[in-house]
C-alpha positions, 0 to 999 in steps of 0.5 A: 353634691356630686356631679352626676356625670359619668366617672371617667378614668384617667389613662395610665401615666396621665400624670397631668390630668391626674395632677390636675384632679387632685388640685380641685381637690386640694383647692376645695379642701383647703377653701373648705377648711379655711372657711371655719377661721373665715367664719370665726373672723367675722363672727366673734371679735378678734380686735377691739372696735371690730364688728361683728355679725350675727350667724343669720346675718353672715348666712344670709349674706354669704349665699345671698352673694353666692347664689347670684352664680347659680341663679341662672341655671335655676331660671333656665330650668324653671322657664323651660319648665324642667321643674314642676311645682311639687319640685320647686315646693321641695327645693323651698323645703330643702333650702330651709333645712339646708342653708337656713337651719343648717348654717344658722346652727353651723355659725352658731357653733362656730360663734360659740366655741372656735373655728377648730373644734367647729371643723372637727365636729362638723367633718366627724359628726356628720358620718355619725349622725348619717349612720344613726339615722340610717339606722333608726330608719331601718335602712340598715341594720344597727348591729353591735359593731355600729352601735359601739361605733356611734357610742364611741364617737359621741363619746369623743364629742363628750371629751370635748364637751365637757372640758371646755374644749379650748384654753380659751373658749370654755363656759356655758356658751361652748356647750351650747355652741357644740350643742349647735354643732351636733344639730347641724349634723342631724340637720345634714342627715335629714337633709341628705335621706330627703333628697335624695328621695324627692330630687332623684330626677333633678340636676346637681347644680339645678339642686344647688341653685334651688336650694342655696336661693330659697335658703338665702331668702329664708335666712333673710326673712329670719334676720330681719324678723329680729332685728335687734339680734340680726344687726345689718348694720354692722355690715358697714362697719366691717373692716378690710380683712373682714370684707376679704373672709367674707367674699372668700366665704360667699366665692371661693367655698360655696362657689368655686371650691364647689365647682372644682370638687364636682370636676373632679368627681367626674374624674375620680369615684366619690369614695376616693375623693371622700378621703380628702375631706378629713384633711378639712380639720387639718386646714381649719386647726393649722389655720386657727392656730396661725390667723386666731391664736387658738389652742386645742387642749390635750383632752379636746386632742384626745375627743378628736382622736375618738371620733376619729377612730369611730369613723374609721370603725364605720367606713371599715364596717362598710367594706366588710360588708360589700352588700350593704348600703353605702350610706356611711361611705357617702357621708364621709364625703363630707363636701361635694357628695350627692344632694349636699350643701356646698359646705362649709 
């Protein structure tokens, strides 16, 4: 979600608000990133006798903390009725498919494979998966140079798919673990046309906090409709270094990463800060490979290096193209941008 707040410039040779910019920046990237090895911590077993959660329980408890910081702005909205029913039945709906689906299958991904290949998929596929829906819903034109792009990017998720994609993580739970990973960006495409059809009137962090509290409450309901999956009380057995992923998750990603990306964005166009969240990947394989011991094979490298190219082949696409929708440069912001989830 970007804020709505008119885009100021920095004036020639303000090198300190200019500094001050690009660390929000780096702060919510590098939280952002960090959040795949977080999620990975308290999701698969690192050490022996180490609990470990289900994806709906870790969910639903992150932006069950998380949304007690923005549950404020909601009631004040919803008391001052700035929120009609049809736009609080709406929020419902988008909370579902934005926290509830999308994080389920997100965690999922990450529970199955491993923090790294989570991070690439999820930061290039949702460009992918905006234009593919962009496309089938005729709001831009599919024309071969699109096509071969997609093509060549799922070509890439196909490379790191179909060998294991880490030394350490292969067999069938990997595939069904990119499987989740590849819904999770369709969840976001649908997520992203929907609102910002429904909620063009409604305030970023009005969105943010309708959304994240009615996701919360649906994750909840979902862990506790099968409690012998969704065991909360492995919650209590939860070590120290546990309990510190999990208070990063639910306060620094979904609440001050989120807070710092959308100051920037009043200083800097969002296309530019967009750029910034391809480093995502970068934070989460550098931080992997030093807190989790995980190693990219050499063809899970090469699937990354596809995918990245077809994302490039698109965001190149819509520059050539000064009069077509921005759809593909929008979901290359792949945190902070309007109507998204705070992520990941």
């Amino acid at each position: 979600m970007t804020a709505t707040a008119r885009v100021h410039a920095a004036a020639p040779g303000d090198t300190s608000a200019s500094f001050s910019v690009y660390a929000r920046l780096w702060l919510a990237v590098i939280a952002w990133g960090g959040s795949f090895v977080a999620a990975r911590l308290l999701l698969a077993r690192t050490s022996a006798g180490q609990a470990v959660l289900s994806p709906t329980v870790l969910a639903a408890l992150r932006f069950g903390l998380a949304s007690l910081v923005f549950l404020p702005p909601l009631t004040r909205a919803v008391l001052r009725r700035q929120l009609a029913r049809g736009d609080l039945l709406r929020l419902f709906v988008l909370g579902q498919l934005a926290y509830a689906l999308y994080f389920w299958l997100q965690y999922t991904g990450v529970q199955q494979t491993n923090a790294s290949i989570a991070s690439i998929l999820v930061v290039g596929l949702i460009p992918l998966a905006t234009a593919a829906l962009a496309a089938l819903l005729r709001r831009e034109r599919l024309t071969p140079a699109t096509l071969g792009a997609l093509l060549l990017g799922f070509a890439g998720v196909a490379l790191i798919v179909f060998q294991g994609g880490v030394s350490a993580s292969g067999g069938g739970g990997f595939v069904f673990g990119t499987i989740c990973l590849l819904g999770n960006a369709v969840a976001f495409a649908v997520y992203s046309n929907l609102s910002k059809r429904w909620m063009r009137t409604i305030p970023p962090l009005v969105l943010t906090a309708g959304t994240m509290t009615s996701g919360a409450l649906g994750l909840l309901a979902l862990s506790l409709a099968d409690p012998a999956t969704n065991r909360w009380s492995a919650v209590a057995r939860l070590d120290a270094a546990q309990w510190i992923a999990l208070l990063f998750l639910s306060l620094v990603c979904s609440v001050a990463a989120y807070f710092a990306y959308n100051s920037a964005l009043t200083k800097l166009p969002a296309s530019r800060a967009a750029v910034f969240v391809y480093f995502e990947p970068v934070v989460a394989v550098a931080l992997g490979a030093t807190v989790l011991d995980e190693r990219l094979s050499a063809q899970a490298v090469a699937g990354t290096a596809v995918i990245a190219v077809s994302v490039v082949l698109l965001q190149m696409r819509s520059r050539w193209k000064p009069g077509a929708k921005r759809l593909v440069r929008e979901a290359g912001a792949e945190t902070g941008w309007p109507s998204r989830p705070p992520q990941p």
